[in-house]
C-alpha positions as MATLAB code, in Angstrom:
seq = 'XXXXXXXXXXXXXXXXXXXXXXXXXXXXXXXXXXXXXXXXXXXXXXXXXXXXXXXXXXXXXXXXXXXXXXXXXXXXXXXXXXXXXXXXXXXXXXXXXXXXXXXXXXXXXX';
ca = [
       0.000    0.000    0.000;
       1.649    3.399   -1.267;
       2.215    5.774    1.831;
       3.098    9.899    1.097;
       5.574   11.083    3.108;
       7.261   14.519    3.946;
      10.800   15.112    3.872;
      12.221   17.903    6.137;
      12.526   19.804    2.954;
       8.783   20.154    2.723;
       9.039   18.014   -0.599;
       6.233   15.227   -0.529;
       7.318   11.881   -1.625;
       4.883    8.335   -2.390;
       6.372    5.306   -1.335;
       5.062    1.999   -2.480;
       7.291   -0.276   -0.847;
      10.718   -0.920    0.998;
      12.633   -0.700   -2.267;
      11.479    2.814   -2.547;
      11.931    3.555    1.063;
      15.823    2.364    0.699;
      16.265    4.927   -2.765;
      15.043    7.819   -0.251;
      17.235    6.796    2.239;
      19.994    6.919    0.010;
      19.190    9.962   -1.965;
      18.884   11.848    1.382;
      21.234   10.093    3.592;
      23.661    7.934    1.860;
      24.739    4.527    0.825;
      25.951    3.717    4.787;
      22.083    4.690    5.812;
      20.283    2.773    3.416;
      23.047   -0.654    4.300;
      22.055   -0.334    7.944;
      18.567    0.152    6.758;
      18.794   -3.097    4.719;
      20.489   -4.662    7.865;
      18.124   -4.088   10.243;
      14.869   -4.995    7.629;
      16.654   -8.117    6.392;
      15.322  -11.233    7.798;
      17.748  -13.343   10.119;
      18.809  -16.422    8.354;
      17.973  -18.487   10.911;
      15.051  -17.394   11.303;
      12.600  -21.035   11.093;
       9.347  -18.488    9.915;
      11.567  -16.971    7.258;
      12.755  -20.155    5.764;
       9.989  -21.447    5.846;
       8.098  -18.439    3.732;
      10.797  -18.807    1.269;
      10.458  -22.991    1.227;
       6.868  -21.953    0.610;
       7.193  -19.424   -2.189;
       9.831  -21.733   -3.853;
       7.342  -24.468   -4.224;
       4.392  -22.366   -5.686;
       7.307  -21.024   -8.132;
       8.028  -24.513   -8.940;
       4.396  -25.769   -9.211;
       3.456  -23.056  -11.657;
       6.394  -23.335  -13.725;
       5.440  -27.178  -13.546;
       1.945  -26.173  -15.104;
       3.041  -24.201  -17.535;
       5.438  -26.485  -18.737;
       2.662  -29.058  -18.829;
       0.364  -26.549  -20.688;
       3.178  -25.948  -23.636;
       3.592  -29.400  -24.171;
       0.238  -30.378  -24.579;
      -0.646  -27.466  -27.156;
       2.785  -28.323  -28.859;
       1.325  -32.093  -28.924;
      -1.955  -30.755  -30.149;
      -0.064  -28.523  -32.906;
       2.053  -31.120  -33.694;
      -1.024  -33.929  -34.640;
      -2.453  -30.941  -36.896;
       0.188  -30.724  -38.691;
       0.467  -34.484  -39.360;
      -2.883  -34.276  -40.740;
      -3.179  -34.819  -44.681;
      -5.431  -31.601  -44.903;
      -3.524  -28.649  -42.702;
      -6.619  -26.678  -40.600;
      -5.348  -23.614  -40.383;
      -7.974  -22.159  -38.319;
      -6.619  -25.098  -35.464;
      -3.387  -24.040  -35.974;
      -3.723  -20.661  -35.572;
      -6.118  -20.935  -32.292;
      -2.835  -23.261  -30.672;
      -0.324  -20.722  -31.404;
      -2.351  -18.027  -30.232;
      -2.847  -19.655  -26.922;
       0.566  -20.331  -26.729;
       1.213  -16.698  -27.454;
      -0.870  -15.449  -24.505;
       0.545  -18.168  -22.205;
       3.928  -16.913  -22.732;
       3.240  -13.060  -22.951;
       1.633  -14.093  -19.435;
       4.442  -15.893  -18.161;
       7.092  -12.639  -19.097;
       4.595   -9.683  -18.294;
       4.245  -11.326  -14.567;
];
C-alpha cells in the first residue's frame, strides 16, 4: 500500500514499498544509511518463519512453472497432430499458437 511522506525539505514523496523507502534513504542520507537500513529490515537467516516463507514461495514457483510447462507441451502435442494431418486446418493451428502466445506473454509480463 503506497504511503506519502514529507521530507524535512517540505518536498512530498509516495512510497510503495521498501525498495522505494531504501532509494530515499539513500538519496537523502547515503549509501551507509540505506546498508544499515537493509540490515536491520533483512530477515535473520535463521530465522525457522523466514525459511519457511521462502520454502513456501519456492514451491508455488516450482508448481506453476510445472503447469506451464505441462500446458506448452500439450498445445505443442496438439499442434504437432495438426500438422500431421493430410489436410492442414489452419484455423486449429492458428487458435494453438495463439494460446501459446498469450501463455507466454503471461508468463514474461508477470
Amino acid at each position: 500500500m503506497p504511503s506519502v511522506i514529507q521530507l524535512k525539505s517540505g518536498q512530498t514523496e509516495t512510497v510503495f514499498d521498501l525498495e522505494g523507502l531504501l532509494y530515499l534513504v539513500e538519496e537523502h542520507m547515503g549509501d551507509e544509511a540505506r546498508r544499515l537500513l537493509e540490515d536491520f529490515t533483512a530477515p535473520e537467516e535463521d530465522d525457522p518463519d523466514a525459511l519457511a516463507d521462502l520454502e513456501a514461495e519456492y514451491k508455488r514457483y516450482r508448481d506453476h512453472h510445472h503447469e506451464v510447462m505441462r500446458e506448452l507441451r500439450d498445445l505443442s502435442e496438439t499442434e504437432a497432430r495438426l500438422i500431421r494431418e493430410p489436410e492442414i486446418d489452419r484455423k486449429a493451428l492458428s487458435g494453438i499458437a495463439g494460446k501459446i502466445g498469450t501463455i507466454t506473454w503471461r508468463e514474461i509480463n508477470v
